[in-house]
C-alpha positions as a LaTeX table, in Angstrom:
\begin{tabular}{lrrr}
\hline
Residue & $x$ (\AA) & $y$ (\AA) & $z$ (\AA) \\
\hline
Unk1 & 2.08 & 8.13 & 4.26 \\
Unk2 & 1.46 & 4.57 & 5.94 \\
Unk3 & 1.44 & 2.91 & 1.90 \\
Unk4 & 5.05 & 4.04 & 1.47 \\
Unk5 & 7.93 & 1.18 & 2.26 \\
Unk6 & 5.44 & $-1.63$ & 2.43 \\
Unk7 & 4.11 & $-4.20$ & 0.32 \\
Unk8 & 0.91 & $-3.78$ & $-0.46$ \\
Unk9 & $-2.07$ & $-5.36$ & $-2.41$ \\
Unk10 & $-4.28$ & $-3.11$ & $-4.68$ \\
Unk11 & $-7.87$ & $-3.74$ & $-6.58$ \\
Unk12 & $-8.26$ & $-1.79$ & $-9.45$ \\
Unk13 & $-10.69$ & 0.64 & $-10.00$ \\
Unk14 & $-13.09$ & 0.30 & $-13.08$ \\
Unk15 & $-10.72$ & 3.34 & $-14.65$ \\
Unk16 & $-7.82$ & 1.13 & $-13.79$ \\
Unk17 & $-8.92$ & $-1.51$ & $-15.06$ \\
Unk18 & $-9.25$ & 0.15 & $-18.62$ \\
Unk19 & $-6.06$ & 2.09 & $-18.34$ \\
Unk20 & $-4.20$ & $-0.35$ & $-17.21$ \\
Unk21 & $-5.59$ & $-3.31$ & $-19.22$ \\
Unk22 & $-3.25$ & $-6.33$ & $-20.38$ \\
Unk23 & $-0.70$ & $-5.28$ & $-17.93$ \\
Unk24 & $-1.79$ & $-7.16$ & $-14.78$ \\
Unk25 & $-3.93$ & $-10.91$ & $-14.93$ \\
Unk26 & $-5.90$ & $-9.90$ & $-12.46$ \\
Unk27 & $-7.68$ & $-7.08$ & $-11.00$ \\
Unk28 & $-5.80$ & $-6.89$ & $-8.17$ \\
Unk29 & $-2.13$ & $-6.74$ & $-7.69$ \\
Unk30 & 1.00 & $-7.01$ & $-5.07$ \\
Unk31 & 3.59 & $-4.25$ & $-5.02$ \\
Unk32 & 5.85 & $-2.56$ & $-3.05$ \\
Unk33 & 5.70 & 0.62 & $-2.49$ \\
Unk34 & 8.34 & 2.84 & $-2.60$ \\
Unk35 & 6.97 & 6.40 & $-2.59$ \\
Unk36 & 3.75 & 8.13 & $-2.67$ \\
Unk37 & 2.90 & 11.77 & $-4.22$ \\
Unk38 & 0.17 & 14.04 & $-5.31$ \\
Unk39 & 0.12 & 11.63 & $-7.98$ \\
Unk40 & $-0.31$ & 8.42 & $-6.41$ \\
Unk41 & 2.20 & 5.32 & $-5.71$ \\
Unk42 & 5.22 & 4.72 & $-7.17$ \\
Unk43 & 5.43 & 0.80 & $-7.14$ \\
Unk44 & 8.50 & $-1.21$ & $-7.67$ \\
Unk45 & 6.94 & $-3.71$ & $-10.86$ \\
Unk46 & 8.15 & $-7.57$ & $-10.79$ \\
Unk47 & 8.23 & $-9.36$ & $-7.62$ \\
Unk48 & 6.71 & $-6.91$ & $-5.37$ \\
Unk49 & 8.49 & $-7.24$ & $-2.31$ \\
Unk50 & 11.09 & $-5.37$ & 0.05 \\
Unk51 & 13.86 & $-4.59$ & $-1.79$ \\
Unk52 & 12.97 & $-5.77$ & $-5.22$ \\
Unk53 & 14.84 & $-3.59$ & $-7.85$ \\
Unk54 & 13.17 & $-2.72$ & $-11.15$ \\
Unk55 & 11.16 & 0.18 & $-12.84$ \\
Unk56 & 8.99 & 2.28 & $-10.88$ \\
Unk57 & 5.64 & 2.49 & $-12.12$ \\
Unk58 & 3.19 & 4.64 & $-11.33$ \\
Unk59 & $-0.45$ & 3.98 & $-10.09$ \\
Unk60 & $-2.73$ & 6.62 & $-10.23$ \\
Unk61 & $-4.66$ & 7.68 & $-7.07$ \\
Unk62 & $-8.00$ & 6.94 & $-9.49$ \\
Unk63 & $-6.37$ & 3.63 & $-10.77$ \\
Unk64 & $-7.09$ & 1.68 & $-7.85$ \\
Unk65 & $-9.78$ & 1.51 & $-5.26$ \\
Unk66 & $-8.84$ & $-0.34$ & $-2.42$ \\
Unk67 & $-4.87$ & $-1.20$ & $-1.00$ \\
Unk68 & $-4.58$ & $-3.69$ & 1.31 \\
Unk69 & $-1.44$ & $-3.85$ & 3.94 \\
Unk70 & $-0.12$ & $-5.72$ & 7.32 \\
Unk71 & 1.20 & $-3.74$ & 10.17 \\
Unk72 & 2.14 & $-4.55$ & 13.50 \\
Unk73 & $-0.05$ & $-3.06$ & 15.75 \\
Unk74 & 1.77 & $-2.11$ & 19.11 \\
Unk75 & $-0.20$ & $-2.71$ & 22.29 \\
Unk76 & $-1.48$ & 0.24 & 23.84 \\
Unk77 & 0.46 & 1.07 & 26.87 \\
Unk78 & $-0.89$ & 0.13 & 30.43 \\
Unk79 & $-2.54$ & 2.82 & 32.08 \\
Unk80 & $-2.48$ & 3.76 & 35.91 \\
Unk81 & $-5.64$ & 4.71 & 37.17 \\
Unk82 & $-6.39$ & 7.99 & 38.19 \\
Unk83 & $-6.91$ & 8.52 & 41.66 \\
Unk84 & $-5.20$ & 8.69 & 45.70 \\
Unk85 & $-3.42$ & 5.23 & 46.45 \\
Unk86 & $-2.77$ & 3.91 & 49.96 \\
\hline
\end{tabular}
């Protein structure tokens, strides 16, 4: 799953936001990710960047309703057009 090995940015869900109350200031927090289940995403809590170390926590798949990540997009690759050339 694309979530896995990146950082990522997460807004809680309402549920989240009750289950998960006095442990984040916000409603939204930055994690990385360092594995994703059936469960939901194991995030690495502190710093919540590449290669942070610290507990894993898990975040419910109902604990949050939106995650937020950059990727590089590659270009699309040119395309020669179909058809006789001279």
């Amino acid at each position: 799953m694309i979530l896995a090995g990146n950082v990522a940015r997460f807004r809680l869900s309402p549920e989240g936001k009750v289950a998960l109350k006095g442990l984040f200031p916000r409603e939204s927090l930055q994690a990385f990710v360092h594995a994703v289940d059936e469960l939901g995403a194991w995030i690495v809590v502190g710093h919540g960047r590449e290669g942070s170390t610290g507990p894993l926590m898990l975040l419910k798949w109902d604990y949050f309703s939106t995650a937020v990540l950059e990727v590089d997009v590659e270009p699309a690759p040119e395309r020669i057009p179909v058809g006789f050339r001279p």
